[in-house]
C-alpha positions in Angstrom: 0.0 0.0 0.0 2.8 2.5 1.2 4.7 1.5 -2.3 1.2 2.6 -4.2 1.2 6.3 -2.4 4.8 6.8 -3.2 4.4 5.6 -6.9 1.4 7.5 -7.1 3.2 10.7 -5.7 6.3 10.4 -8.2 3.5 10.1 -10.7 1.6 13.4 -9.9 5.3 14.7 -9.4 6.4 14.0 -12.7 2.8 15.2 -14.4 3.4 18.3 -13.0 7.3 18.6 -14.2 6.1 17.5 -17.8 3.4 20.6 -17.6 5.1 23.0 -16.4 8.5 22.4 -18.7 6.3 22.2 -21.6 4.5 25.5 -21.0 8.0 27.1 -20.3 8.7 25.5 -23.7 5.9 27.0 -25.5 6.6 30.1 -24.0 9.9 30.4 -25.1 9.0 29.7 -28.6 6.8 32.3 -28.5 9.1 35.1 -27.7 11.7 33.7 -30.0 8.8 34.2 -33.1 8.6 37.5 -31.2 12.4 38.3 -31.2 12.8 36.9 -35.1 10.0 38.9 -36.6 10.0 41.9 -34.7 13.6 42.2 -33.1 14.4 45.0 -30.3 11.7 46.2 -27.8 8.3 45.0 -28.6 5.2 45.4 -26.4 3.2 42.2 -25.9 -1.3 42.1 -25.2 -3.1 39.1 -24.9 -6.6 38.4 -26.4 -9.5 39.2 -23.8 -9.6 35.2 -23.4 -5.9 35.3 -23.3 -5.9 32.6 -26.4 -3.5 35.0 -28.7 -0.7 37.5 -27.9 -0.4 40.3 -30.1 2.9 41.6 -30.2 3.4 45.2 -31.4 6.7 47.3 -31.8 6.2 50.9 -33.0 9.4 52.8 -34.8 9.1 56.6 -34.7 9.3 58.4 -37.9 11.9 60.7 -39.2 12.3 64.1 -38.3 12.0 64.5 -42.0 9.1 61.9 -42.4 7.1 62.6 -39.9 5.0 59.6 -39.3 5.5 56.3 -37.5 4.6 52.6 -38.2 3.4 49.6 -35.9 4.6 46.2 -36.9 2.8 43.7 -35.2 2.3 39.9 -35.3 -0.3 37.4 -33.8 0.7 34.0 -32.1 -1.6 31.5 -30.5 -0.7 30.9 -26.9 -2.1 27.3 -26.8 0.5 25.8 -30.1 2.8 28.8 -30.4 1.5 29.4 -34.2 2.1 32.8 -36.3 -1.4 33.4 -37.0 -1.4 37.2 -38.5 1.5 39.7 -39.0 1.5 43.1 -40.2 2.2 46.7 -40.2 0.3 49.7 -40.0 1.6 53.1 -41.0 0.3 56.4 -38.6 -2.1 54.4 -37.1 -3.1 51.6 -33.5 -3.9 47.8 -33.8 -5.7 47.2 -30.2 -8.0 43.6 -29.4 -11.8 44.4 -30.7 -12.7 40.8 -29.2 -11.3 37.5 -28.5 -9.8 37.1 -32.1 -10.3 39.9 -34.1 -8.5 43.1 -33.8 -9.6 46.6 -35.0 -7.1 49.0 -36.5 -6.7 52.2 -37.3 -4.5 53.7 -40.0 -3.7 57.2 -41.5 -4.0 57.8 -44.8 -2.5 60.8 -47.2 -2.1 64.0 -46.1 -1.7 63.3 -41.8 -3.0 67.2 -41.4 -6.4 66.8 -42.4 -8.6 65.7 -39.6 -10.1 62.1 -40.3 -10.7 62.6 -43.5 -8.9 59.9 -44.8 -8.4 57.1 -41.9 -9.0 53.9 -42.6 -10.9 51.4 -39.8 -11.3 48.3 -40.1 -11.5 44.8 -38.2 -9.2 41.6 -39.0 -9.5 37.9 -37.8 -6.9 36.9 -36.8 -8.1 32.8 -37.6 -8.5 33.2 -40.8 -6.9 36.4 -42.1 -10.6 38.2 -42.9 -10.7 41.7 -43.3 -13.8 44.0 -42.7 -13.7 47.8 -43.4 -15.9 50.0 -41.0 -17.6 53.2 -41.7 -16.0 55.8 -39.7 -19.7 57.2 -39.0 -20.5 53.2 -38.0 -20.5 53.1 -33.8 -17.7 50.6 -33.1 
């Protein structure tokens, strides 16, 4: 009986070793797809039911350019898959809902006042992209 207990603790001792290595694992992998596609200093949100990360890193603009550009990617927490990458110039990419993010992006002449921004929502699962009307309530 005592020999049952003991096996049965190494067993629950090494489930729990096995877990938590592979989630160290996964984690890894996902901020070396992080570090290979964005390099440098990158900022890092998670979906509201934390089932993607979306990684953004924004590079200022020239003195002589003035604008800026967010490249960010998607990854899947769960298998540490690239699901979306992209780059926005003068604009934001923030979590709409669980998998789809809305983003916001200048376009032309970046005096004019929202005359010429572009919204619009993409799935991350499948890549879909849906332009809003800026007069549309989001």
């Amino acid at each position: 009986m005592k020999t049952e207990i003991n096996s049965y603790k190494w067993y629950l001792f090494l489930v729990f070793v096995l877990s938590c290595s592979s989630g160290k694992n996964l984690s890894r992998d996902i901020e070396m797809i992080c570090q290979s596609e964005l390099g440098g200093e990158y900022l890092q949100k998670c979906s509201p039911d934390n089932t993607y990360i979306l990684c953004l890193q924004e590079k200022k603009g020239e003195q002589s350019r003035n604008f800026s550009s967010v490249k960010y990617i998607v990854i899947n927490t769960k298998t540490g898959k690239l699901m979306y990458r992209g780059t926005v110039i003068q604009g934001k990419v923030e979590w709409k809902s669980d998998k789809k993010l809305l983003i916001h992006e200048k376009i032309g002449i970046l005096d004019q006042k929202n005359q010429n921004d572009r919204i619009y929502v993409v799935n991350v699962e499948d890549g879909h992209i849906t332009q809003i009307d800026q007069k549309e309530k989001l």
